[in-house]
One Martini backbone bead per residue (centre of mass of N, CA, C, O) as a GRO file, in nm:
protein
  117
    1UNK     BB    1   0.096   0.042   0.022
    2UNK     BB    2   0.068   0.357  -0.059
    3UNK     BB    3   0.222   0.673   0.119
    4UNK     BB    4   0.152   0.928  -0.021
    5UNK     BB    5  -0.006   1.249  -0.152
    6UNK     BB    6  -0.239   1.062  -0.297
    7UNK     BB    7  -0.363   0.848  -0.103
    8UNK     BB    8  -0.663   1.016  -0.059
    9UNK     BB    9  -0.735   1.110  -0.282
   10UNK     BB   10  -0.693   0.820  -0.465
   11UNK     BB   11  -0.931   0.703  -0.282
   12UNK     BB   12  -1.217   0.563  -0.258
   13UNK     BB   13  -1.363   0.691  -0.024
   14UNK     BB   14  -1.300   0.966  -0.092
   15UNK     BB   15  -1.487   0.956  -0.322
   16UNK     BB   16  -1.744   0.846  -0.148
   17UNK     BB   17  -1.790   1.118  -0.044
   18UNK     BB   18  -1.926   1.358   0.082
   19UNK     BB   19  -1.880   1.673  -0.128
   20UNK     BB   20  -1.808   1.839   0.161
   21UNK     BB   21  -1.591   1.718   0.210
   22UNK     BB   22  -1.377   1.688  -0.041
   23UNK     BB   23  -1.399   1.997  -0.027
   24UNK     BB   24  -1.270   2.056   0.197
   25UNK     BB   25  -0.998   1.891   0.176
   26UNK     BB   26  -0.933   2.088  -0.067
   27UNK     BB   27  -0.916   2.339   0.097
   28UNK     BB   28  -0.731   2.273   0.359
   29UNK     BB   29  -0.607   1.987   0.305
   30UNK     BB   30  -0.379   2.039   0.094
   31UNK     BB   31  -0.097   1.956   0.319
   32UNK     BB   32  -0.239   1.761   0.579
   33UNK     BB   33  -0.397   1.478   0.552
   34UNK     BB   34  -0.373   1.338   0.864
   35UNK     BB   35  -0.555   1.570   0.968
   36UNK     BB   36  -0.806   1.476   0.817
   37UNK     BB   37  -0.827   1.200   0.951
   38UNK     BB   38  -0.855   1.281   1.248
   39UNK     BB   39  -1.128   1.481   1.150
   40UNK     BB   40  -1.282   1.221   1.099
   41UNK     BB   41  -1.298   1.072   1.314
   42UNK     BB   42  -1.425   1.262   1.492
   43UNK     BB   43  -1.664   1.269   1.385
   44UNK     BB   44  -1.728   0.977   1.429
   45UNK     BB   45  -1.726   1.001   1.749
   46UNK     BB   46  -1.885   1.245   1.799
   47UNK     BB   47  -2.131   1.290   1.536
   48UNK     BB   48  -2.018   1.501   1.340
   49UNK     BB   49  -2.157   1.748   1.128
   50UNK     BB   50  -1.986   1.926   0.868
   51UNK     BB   51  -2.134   2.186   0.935
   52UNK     BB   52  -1.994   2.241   1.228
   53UNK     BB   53  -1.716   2.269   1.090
   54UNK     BB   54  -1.808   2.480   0.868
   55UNK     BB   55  -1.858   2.690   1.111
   56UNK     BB   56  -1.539   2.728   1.249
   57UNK     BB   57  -1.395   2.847   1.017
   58UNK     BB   58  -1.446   3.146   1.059
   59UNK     BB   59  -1.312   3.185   1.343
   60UNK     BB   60  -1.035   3.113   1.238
   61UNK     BB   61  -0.996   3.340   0.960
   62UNK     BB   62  -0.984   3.537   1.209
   63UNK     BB   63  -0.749   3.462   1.391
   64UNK     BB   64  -0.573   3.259   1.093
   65UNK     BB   65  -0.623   3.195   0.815
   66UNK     BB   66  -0.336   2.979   0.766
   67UNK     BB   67  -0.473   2.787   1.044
   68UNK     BB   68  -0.613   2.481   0.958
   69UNK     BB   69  -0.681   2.251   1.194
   70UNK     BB   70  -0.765   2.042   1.389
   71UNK     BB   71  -0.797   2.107   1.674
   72UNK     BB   72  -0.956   2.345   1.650
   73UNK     BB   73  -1.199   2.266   1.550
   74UNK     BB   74  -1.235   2.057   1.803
   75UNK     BB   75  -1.262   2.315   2.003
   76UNK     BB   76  -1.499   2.415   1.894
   77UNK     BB   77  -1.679   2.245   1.897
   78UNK     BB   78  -1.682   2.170   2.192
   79UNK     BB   79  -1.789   2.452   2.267
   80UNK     BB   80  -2.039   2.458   2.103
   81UNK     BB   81  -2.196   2.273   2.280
   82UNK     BB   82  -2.154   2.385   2.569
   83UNK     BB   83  -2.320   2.675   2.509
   84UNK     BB   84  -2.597   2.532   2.479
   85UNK     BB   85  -2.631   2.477   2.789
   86UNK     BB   86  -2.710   2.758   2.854
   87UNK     BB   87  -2.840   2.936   3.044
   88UNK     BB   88  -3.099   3.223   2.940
   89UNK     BB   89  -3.380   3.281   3.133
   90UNK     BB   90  -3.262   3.375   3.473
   91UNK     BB   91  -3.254   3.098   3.674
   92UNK     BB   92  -2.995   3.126   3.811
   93UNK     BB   93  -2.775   3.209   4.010
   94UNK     BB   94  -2.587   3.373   3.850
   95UNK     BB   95  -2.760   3.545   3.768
   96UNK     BB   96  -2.918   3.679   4.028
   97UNK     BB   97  -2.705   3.772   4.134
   98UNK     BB   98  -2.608   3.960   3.986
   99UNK     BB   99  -2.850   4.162   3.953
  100UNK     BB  100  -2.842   4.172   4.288
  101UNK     BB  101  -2.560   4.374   4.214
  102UNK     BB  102  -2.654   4.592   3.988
  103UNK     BB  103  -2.903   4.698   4.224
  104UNK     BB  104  -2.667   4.812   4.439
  105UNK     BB  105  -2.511   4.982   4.254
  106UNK     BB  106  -2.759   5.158   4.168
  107UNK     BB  107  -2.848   5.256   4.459
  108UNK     BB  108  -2.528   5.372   4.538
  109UNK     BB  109  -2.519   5.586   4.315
  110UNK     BB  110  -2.851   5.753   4.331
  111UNK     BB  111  -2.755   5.795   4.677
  112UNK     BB  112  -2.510   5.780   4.820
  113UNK     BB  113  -2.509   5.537   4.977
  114UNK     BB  114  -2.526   5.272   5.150
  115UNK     BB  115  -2.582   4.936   5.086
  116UNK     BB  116  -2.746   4.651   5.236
  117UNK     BB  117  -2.720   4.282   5.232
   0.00000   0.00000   0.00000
């Protein structure tokens, strides 16, 4: 089995998937193949569909046109989970204690009083 820089691209594997996987592929990672295929990994074990993949390309293009690596997408996607987990209806403790000391520093600007918790 030849291991040269064409053996992924002339694999059947890779003919047969998905055209926007091949088109990343061809895109992103056409000198750094090993990153490619550590990428697909990722995805199949945690079950990451390429959308999620193409959503973090801009972030990264923000930060580093020339760095498109596996690590940061894979950094990048395991964060965008984390950020859906989060409350925003207001109902958290973190939440509620901002609120109010939010409140008791706008009571003691508008008072000059010192204000009691």
């Amino acid at each position: 089995m030849a291991n040269g820089p064409l053996t992924l691209t002339n694999s059947l594997a890779l003919q047969q998937a998905n055209s926007k996987i091949i088109n990343f592929c061809e895109k992103y990672f056409t000198t750094n193949k090993r990153d490619f295929v550590e990428l697909l990994s990722f995805m199949k074990e945690f079950e990451v569909q390429i959308e999620k993949i193409e959503s973090a390309i801009p972030k990264m293009l923000l930060i580093n046109p020339t760095d498109i690596r596996t690590d940061k997408i894979k950094l990048l996607c395991m964060n965008n989970d984390s950020d859906s987990n989060i409350n925003i209806n207001g109902e958290d403790e973190i939440y509620q204690n901002s609120k109010n000391m939010l409140h008791l520093y706008e009571q003691l600007l508008n008072t000059g009083k010192e204000v009691a918790m």
